[in-house]
C-alpha positions as CSV (number, residue, x, y, z in Angstrom):
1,X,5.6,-129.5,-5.0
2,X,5.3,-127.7,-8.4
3,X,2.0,-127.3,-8.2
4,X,2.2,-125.7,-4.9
5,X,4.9,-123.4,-6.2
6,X,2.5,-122.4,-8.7
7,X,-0.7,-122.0,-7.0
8,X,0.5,-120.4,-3.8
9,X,0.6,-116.5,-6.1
10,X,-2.7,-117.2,-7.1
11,X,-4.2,-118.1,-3.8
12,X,-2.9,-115.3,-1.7
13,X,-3.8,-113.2,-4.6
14,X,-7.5,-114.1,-4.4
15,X,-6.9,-113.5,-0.4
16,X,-6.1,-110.2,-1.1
17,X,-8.8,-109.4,-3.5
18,X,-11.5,-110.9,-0.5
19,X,-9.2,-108.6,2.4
20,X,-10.7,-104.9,3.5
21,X,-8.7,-102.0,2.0
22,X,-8.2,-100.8,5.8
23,X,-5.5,-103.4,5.8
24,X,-4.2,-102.4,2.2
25,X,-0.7,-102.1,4.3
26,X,-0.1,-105.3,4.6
27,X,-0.7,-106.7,1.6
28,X,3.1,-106.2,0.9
29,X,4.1,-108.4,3.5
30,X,1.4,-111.3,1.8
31,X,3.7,-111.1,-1.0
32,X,7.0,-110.9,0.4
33,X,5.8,-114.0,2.6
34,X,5.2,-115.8,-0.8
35,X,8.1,-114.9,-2.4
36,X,9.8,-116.3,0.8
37,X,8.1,-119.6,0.4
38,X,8.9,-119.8,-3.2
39,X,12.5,-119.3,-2.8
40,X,13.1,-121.9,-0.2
41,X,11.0,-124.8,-1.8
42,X,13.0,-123.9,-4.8
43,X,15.8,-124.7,-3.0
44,X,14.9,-127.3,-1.4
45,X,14.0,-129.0,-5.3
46,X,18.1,-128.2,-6.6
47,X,19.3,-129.9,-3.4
48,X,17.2,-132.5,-4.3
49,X,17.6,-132.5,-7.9
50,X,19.1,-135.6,-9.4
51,X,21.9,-134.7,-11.4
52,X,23.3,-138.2,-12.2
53,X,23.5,-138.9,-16.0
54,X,20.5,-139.5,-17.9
55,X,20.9,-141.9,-20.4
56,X,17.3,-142.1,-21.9
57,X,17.4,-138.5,-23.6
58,X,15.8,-135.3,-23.7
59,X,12.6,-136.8,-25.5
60,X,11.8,-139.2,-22.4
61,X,9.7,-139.0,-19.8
62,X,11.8,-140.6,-17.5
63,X,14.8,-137.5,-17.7
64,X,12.0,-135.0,-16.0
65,X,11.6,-135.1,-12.0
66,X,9.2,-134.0,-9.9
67,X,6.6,-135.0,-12.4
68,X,2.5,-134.5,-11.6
69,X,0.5,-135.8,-14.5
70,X,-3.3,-135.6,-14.0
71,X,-6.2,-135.9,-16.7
72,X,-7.6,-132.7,-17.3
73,X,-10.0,-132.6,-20.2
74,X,-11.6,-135.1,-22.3
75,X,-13.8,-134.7,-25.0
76,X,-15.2,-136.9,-27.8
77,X,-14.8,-135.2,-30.9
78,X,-16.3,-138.0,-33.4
79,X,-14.6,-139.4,-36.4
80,X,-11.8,-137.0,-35.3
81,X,-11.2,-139.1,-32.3
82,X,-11.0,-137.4,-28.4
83,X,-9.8,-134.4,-27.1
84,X,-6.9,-135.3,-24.7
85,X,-5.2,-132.1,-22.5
86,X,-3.2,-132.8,-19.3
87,X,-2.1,-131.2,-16.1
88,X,1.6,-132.3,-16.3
89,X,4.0,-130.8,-14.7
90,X,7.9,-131.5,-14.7
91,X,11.2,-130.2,-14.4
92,X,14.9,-131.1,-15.8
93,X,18.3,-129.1,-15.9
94,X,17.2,-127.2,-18.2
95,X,14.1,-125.9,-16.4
96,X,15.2,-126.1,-12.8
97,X,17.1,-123.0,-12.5
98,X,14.8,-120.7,-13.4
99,X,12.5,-121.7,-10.6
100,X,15.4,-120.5,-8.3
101,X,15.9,-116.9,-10.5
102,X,11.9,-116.7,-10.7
103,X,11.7,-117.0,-7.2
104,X,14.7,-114.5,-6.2
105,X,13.6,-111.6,-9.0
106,X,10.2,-112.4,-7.0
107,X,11.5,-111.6,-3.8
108,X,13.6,-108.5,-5.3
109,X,10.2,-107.1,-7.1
110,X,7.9,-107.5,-4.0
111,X,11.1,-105.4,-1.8
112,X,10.6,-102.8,-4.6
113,X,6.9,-102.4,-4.4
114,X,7.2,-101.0,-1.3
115,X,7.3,-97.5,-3.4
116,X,3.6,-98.6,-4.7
117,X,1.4,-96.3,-2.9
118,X,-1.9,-96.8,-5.0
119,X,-4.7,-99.0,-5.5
120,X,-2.5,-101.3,-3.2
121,X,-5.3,-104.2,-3.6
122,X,-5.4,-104.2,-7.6
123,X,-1.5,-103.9,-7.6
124,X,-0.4,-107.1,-5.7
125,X,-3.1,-109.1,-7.2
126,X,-1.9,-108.6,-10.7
127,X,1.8,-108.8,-9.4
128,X,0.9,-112.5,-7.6
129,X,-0.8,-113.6,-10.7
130,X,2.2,-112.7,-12.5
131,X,4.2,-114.8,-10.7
132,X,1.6,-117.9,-11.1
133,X,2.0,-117.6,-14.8
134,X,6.0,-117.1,-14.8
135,X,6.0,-120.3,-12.5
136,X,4.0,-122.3,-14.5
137,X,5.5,-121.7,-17.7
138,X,8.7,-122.8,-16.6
139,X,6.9,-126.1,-15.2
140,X,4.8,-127.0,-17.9
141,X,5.2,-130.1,-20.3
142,X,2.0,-130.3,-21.9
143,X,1.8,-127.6,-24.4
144,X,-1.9,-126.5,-24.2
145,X,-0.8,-125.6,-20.4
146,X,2.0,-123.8,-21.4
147,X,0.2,-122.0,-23.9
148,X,-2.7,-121.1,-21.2
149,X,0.6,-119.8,-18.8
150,X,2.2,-118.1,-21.6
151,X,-1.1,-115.8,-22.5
152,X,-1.5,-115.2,-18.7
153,X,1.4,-113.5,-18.3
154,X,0.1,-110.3,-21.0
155,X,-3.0,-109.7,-18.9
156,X,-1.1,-108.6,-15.5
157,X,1.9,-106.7,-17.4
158,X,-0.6,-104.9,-19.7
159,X,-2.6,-103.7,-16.3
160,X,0.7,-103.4,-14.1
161,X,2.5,-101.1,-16.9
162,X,-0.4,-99.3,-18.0
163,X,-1.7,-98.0,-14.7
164,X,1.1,-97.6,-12.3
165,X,3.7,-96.5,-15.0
166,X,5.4,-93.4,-16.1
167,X,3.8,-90.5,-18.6
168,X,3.2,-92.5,-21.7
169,X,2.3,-95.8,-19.8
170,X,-0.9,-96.3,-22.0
171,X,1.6,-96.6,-25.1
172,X,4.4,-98.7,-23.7
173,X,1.6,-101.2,-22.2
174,X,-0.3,-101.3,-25.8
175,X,3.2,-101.7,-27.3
176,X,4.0,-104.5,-25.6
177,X,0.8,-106.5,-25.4
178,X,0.2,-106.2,-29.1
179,X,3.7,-107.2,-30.1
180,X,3.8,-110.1,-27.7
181,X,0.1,-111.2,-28.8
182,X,1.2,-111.1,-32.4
183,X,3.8,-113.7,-31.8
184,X,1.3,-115.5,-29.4
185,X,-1.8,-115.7,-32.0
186,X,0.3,-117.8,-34.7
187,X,2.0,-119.9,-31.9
188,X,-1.7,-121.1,-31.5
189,X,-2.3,-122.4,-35.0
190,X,1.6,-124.5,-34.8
191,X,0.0,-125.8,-31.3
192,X,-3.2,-127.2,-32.9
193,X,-1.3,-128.3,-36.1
194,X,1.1,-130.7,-33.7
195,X,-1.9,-131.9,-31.6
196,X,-3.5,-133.2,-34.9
197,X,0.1,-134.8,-36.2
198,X,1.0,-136.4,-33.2
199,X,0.2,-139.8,-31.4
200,X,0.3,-141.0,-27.7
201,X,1.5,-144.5,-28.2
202,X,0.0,-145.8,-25.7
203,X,-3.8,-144.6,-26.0
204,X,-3.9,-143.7,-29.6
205,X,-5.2,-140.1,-29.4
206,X,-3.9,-137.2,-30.5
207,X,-1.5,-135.3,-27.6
208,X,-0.5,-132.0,-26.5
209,X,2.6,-134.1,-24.8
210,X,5.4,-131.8,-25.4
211,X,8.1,-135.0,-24.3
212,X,5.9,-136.7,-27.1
213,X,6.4,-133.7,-29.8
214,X,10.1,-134.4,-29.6
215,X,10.0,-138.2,-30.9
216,X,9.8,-138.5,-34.5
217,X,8.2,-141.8,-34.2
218,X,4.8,-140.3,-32.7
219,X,3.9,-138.4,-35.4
220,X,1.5,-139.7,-38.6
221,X,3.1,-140.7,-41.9
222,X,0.7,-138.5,-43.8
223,X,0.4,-135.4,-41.0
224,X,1.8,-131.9,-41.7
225,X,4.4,-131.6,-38.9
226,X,5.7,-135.3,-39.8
227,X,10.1,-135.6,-40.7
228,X,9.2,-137.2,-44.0
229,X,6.4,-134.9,-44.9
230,X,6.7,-132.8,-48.2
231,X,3.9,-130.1,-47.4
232,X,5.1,-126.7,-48.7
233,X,3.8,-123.8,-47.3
234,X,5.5,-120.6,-48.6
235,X,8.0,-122.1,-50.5
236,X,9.0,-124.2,-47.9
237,X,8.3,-126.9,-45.8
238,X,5.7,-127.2,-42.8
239,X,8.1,-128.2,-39.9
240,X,10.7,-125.0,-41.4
241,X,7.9,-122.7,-41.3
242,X,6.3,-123.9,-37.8
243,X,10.0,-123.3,-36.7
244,X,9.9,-119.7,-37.4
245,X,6.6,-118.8,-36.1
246,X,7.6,-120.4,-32.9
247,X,10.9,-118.7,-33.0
248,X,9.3,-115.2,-33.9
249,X,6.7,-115.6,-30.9
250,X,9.4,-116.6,-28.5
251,X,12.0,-113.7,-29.7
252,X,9.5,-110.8,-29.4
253,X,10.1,-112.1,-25.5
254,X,14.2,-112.2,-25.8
255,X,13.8,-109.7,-27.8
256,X,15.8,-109.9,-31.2
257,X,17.0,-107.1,-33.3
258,X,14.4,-105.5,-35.4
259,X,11.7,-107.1,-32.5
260,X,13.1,-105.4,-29.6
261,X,11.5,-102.0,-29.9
262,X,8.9,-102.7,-27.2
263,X,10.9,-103.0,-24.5
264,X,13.1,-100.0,-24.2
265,X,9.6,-98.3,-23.9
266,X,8.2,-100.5,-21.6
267,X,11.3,-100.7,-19.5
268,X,11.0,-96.8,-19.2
269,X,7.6,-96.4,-18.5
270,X,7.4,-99.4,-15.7
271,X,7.1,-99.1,-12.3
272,X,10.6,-100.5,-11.1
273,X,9.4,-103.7,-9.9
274,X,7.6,-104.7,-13.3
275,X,10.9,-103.3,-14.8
276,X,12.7,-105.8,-12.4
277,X,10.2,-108.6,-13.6
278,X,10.4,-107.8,-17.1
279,X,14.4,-107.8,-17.7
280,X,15.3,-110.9,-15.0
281,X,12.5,-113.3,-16.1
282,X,10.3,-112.1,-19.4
283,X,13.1,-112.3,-21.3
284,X,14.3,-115.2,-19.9
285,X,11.0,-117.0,-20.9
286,X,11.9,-116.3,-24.3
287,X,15.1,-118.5,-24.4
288,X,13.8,-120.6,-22.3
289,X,10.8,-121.6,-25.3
290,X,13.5,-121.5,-27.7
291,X,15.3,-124.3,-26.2
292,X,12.4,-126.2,-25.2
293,X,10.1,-126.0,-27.9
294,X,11.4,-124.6,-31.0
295,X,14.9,-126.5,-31.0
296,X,13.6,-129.4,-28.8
297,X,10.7,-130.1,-31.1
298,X,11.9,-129.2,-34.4
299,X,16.0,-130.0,-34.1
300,X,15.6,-130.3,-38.2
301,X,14.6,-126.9,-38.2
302,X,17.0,-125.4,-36.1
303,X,19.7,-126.8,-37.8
304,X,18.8,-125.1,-41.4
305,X,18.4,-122.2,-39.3
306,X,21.2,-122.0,-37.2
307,X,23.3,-119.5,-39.1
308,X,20.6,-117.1,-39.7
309,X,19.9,-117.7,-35.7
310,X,23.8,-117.3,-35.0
311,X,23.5,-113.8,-37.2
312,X,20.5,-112.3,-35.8
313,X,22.6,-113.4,-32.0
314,X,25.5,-111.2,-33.2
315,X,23.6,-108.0,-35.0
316,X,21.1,-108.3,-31.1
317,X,24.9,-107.6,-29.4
318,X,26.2,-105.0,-31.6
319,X,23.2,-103.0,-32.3
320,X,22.1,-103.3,-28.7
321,X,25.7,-101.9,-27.4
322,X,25.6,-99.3,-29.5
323,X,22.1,-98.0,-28.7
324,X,22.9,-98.2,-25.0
325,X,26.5,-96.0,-25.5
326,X,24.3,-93.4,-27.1
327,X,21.5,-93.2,-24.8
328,X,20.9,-90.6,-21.8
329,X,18.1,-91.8,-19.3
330,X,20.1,-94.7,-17.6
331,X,16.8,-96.8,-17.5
332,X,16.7,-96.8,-21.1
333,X,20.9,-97.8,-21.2
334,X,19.8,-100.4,-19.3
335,X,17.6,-101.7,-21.3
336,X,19.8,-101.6,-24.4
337,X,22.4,-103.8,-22.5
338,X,19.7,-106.1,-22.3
339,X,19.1,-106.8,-25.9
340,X,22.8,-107.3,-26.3
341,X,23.5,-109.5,-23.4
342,X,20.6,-111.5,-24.8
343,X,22.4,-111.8,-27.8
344,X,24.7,-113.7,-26.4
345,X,22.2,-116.2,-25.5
346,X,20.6,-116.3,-29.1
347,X,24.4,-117.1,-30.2
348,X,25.3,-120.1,-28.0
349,X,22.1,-121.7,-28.4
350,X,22.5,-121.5,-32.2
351,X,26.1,-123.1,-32.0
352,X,24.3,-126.2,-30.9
353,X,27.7,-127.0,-29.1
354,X,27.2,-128.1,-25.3
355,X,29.7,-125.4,-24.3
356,X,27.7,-122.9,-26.2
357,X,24.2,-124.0,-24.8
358,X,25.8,-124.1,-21.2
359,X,26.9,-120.6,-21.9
360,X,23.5,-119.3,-22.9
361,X,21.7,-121.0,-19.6
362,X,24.1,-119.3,-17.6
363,X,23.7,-116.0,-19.5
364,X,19.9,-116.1,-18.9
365,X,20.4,-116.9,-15.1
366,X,23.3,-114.5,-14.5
367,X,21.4,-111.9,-16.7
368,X,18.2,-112.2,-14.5
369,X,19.7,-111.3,-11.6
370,X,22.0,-108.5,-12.9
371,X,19.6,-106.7,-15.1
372,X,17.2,-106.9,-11.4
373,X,19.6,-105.5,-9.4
374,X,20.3,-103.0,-11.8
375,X,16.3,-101.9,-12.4
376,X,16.3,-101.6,-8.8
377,X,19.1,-99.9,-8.3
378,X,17.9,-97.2,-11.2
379,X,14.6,-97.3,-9.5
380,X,16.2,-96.2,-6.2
381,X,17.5,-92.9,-7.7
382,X,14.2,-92.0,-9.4
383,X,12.2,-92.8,-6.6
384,X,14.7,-90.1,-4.8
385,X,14.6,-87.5,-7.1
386,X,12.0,-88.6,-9.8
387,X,15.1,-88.3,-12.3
388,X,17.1,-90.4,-14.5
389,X,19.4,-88.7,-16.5
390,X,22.9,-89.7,-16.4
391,X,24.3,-85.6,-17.1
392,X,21.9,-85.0,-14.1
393,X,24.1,-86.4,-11.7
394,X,27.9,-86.2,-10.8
395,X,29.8,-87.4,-7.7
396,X,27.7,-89.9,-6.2
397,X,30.4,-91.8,-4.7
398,X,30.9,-88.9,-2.2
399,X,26.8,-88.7,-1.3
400,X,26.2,-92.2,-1.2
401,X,29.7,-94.9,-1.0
402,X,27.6,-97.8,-0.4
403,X,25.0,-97.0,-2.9
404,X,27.8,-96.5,-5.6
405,X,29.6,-100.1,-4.1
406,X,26.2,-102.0,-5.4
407,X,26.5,-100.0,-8.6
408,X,29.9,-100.8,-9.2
409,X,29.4,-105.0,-8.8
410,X,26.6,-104.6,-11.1
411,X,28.3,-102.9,-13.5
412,X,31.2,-104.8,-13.4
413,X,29.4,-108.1,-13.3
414,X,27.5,-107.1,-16.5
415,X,30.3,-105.8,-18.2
416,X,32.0,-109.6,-17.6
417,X,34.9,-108.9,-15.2
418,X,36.5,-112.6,-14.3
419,X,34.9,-113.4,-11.0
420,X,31.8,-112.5,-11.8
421,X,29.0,-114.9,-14.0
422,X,28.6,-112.7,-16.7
423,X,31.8,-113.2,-17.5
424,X,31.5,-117.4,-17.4
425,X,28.4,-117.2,-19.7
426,X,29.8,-115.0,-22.4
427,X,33.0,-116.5,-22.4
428,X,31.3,-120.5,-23.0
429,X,28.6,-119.0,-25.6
430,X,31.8,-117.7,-27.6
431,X,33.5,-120.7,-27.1
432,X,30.8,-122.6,-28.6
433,X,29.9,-120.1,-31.0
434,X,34.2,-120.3,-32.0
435,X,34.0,-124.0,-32.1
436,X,31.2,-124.4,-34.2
437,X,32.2,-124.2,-37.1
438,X,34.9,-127.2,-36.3
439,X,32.1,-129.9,-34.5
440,X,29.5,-129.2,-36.0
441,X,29.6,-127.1,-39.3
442,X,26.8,-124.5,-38.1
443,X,28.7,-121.0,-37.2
444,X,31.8,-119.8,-38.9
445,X,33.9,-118.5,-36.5
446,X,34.1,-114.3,-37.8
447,X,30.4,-114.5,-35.7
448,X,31.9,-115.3,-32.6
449,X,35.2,-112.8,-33.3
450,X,32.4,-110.1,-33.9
451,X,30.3,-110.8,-30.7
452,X,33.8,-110.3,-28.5
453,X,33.2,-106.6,-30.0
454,X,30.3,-106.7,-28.1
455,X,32.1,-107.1,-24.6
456,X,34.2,-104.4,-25.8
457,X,31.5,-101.8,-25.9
458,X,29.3,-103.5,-22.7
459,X,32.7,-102.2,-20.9
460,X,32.9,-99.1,-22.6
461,X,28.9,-97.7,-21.8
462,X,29.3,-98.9,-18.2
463,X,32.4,-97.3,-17.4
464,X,31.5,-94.2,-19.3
465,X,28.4,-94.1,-16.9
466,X,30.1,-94.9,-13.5
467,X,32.7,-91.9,-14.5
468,X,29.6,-89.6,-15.4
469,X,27.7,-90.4,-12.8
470,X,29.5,-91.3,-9.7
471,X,33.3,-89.5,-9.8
472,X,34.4,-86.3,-10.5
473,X,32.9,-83.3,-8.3
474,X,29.5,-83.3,-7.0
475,X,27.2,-81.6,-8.7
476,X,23.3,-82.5,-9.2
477,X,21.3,-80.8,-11.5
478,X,18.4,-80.4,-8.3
479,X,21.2,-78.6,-6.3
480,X,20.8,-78.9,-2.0
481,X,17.2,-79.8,-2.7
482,X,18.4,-83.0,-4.5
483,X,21.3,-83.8,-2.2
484,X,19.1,-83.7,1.4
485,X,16.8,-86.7,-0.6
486,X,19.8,-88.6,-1.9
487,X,19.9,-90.7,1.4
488,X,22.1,-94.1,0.9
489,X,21.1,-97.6,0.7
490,X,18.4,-98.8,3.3
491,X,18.0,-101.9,5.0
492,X,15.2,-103.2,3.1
493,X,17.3,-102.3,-0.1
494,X,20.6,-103.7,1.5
495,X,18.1,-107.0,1.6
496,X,16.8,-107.1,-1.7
497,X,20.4,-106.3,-3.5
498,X,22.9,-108.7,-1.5
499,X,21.9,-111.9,-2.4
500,X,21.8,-111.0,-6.2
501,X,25.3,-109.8,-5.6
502,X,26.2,-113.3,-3.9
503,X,24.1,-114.7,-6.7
504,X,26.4,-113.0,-9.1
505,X,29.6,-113.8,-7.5
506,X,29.0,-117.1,-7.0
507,X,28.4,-118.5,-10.7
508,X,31.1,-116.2,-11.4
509,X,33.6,-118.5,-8.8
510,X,31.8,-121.5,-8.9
511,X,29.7,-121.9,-12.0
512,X,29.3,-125.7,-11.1
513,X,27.0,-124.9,-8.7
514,X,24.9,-124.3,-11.9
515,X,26.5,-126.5,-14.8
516,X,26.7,-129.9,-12.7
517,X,23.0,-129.8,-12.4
518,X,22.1,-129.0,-15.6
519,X,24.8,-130.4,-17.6
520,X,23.2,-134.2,-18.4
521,X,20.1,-132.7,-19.7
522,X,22.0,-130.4,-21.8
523,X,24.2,-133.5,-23.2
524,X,20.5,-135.0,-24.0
525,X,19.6,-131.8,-25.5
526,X,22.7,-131.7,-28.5
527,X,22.3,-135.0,-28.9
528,X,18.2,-134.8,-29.6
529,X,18.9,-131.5,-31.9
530,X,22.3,-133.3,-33.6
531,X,20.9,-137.0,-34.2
């Protein structure tokens, strides 16, 4: 089943590549077919999903479902011993969801390439490869395959940005590959470092078994990554300073305050649906290696470094909400918001509390699909009038009601109105963050009274924006020229934006639908990172 989720992208992508250009048309519908398919095997996997108690913890193979685990390479390396990498594949509560959100922003993307006029057959090659690689790092458990899913994401986004993007597309698409490869390069030398410190029990030879990394007990007395090891590197110790290259590689992704410059750049420069791919699942593969790798295989780690974490969480809020009240081009507000609803995400996790961790799963989720319905609804302006300037516009409402109605739950959502999901995930990741300090001894609790600033100025730039842009009398900066294009919402956008709307409403109402699938693995999680 995962493997098939996976592989599907990359087969209809070659089928594309081998296709005539005379049928470049429907190329468009290959994808959307895909995405289709995607979307409903992901749902079929959390109806299916066992979300009993797990009692044999996050570092067991038993807790993952759905498991493939095939030999892959083996090669005799000497006196060093042999050269073990898997296929394994695997998915728990924590992973799960994001098979569902990678297959919805999909869908949403492939609906807003239907603006791509050119080079039609390069285009939805790179897009279906993205999706392989987006898929597959959510799915994979040995780390050399994550690693090999990770890199293969940079190639598509470098070509998808720096071809079919705006005027300085060539930066933003440099920007962002060299950034992300810097993280990327040194998470390489922490990879080879664990393979050579830890153990598979059973055969003896060294492992790129992530389930494996997580146990103590499977790595060598005398290895580098070992608990009891005294290497110093730096001034401080090997497991402390894997940690933070790990952490840096993965927040560049988020991205953190100072790393986040890339993407207000990349955000404006992107073709809409790479914008929609970037904000509802990029960042969201960021987290996502945070929790599974950097906390999940170096809990010791985490814990000296959960204030600084919790810190860097609040400063990503603030500074982000800031930047976004004072900016102009809406697609660059956007992308502000994003840094500080991420934020929020960066501060439960570091709370280590299960109320806080909840919080910042649900943040990622409810973030993905927000932050794609607003790219697309930003992308449906521009691709109007070719213009994004908020003081452009004024009295929308009156040109286009149910183009503003879309605008208005996305807005509201993001700015955590009760009802909607945004406002369930920030209010557990401050709950966590605020209880902290009491369970566990890791946040003190002005960090969490701080963040709650943050909610205050989220509501303030989206308000300010929805008064600019959409009340008041109508006037466009383009005149008659600009109102005869500004046609309302189409079918095939009515399509892409409703279910993220239901998507949004409904974790908002019922966020069990999320936290009852993922909540045992998240219990295993605090106790692996506490114990």
């Amino acid at each position: 089943m995962l493997s098939f989720l996976i592989f599907l992208p990359l087969v209809a992508a070659l089928l594309i590549l081998i296709l005539p250009n005379r049928i470049q048309n429907q190329f468009k519908y290959i994808t959307l077919g895909v995405s289709l398919i995607q979307f409903i095997l992901s749902l079929f996997i959390y109806l299916n999903f066992n979300s009993s108690s797990i009692n044999a913890g996050i570092n067991n193979e038993s807790q993952f479902q759905w498991v493939e685990k095939l030999s892959w390479i083996r090669l005799d390396l000497g006196t060093i011993g042999k050269l073990e990498i898997d296929y394994f594949l695997g998915i728990d509560g924590i992973s799960m969801p994001f098979l569902i959100l990678s297959a919805l922003v999909t869908f949403v993307a492939t609906l807003a390439s239907w603006e791509i006029k050119t080079k039609l057959k390069a285009y939805f090659s790179l897009f279906l490869l993205l999706n392989t690689a987006v898929i597959g790092v959510f799915c994979a458990l040995d780390f050399f395959l994550f690693y090999i899913f990770y890199e293969l994401m940079l190639l598509p986004l470098y070509f998808l940005i720096g071809i079919w993007g705006g005027v300085k597309r060539e930066y933003a698409a440099i920007k962002f590959f060299l950034y992300t490869l810097f993280g990327s390069v040194f998470m390489l030398l922490v990879i080879i470092g664990l393979y050579f410190s830890v153990s598979d029990p059973i055969s003896g030879n060294h492992t790129f078994n992530m389930i494996l990394m997580m146990d103590p007990s499977n790595y060598a007395d005398g290895s580098i990554f070992s608990a009891l090891a005294k290497n110093n590197l730096f001034g401080m110790s090997a497991r402390l300073l894997a940690f933070i290259v790990l952490f840096i590689a993965f927040a560049i992704k988020v991205p953190i305050v100072p790393l986040h410059t890339w993407l207000p750049d990349a955000h404006v420069e992107a073709p809409t649906p790479v914008s929609i791919i970037l904000a509802g699942l990029l960042l969201k593969v960021g987290g996502y290696g945070i929790i599974r790798i950097c906390y999940s295989i170096f809990p010791d780690a985490a814990m000296q470094s959960a204030w600084w974490i919790g810190l860097i969480g609040v400063i990503s809020i603030l500074y982000g909400a800031l930047n976004a009240l004072a900016q102009t081009d809406l697609k660059r507000l956007i992308a502000y918001s994003s840094v500080s609803h991420m934020g929020f995400v960066l501060l439960g996790i570091a709370s280590s509390t299960s109320e806080g961790i909840s919080g910042a799963m649900l943040q990622m989720i409810s973030h993905g699909a927000l932050s794609a319905m607003l790219f697309f609804l930003v992308g449906m302006i521009y691709e109007r009038v070719h213009d994004r300037d908020i003081a452009n516009f004024s009295g929308l409402a009156e040109i286009m009601p149910q183009f503003t109605a879309f605008v208005m739950i996305a807005f509201f959502a993001s700015l955590g109105l009760p009802g909607f999901s945004a406002f369930m995930a920030e209010a557990f990741s401050l709950i966590g963050a605020f209880t902290s300090e009491q369970v566990n001894g890791l946040l003190p609790r002005w960090m969490a009274v701080l963040a709650s600033v943050g909610i205050l100025l989220g509501a303030a730039y989206f308000l300010w924006t929805l008064q600019r842009m959409f009340f008041g009398p109508t006037q466009l900066k383009g005149g008659d020229d600009w109102l005869s294009k500004l046609k309302d919402v189409t079918m095939r956008e009515k399509i892409a934006l409703v279910p993220l709307a239901i998507l949004a409403l409904a974790l908002g109402i019922f966020p069990s639908l999320l936290f009852d699938k993922m909540n045992a693995s998240i219990l295993a999680f605090v106790q692996l990172i506490l114990n």
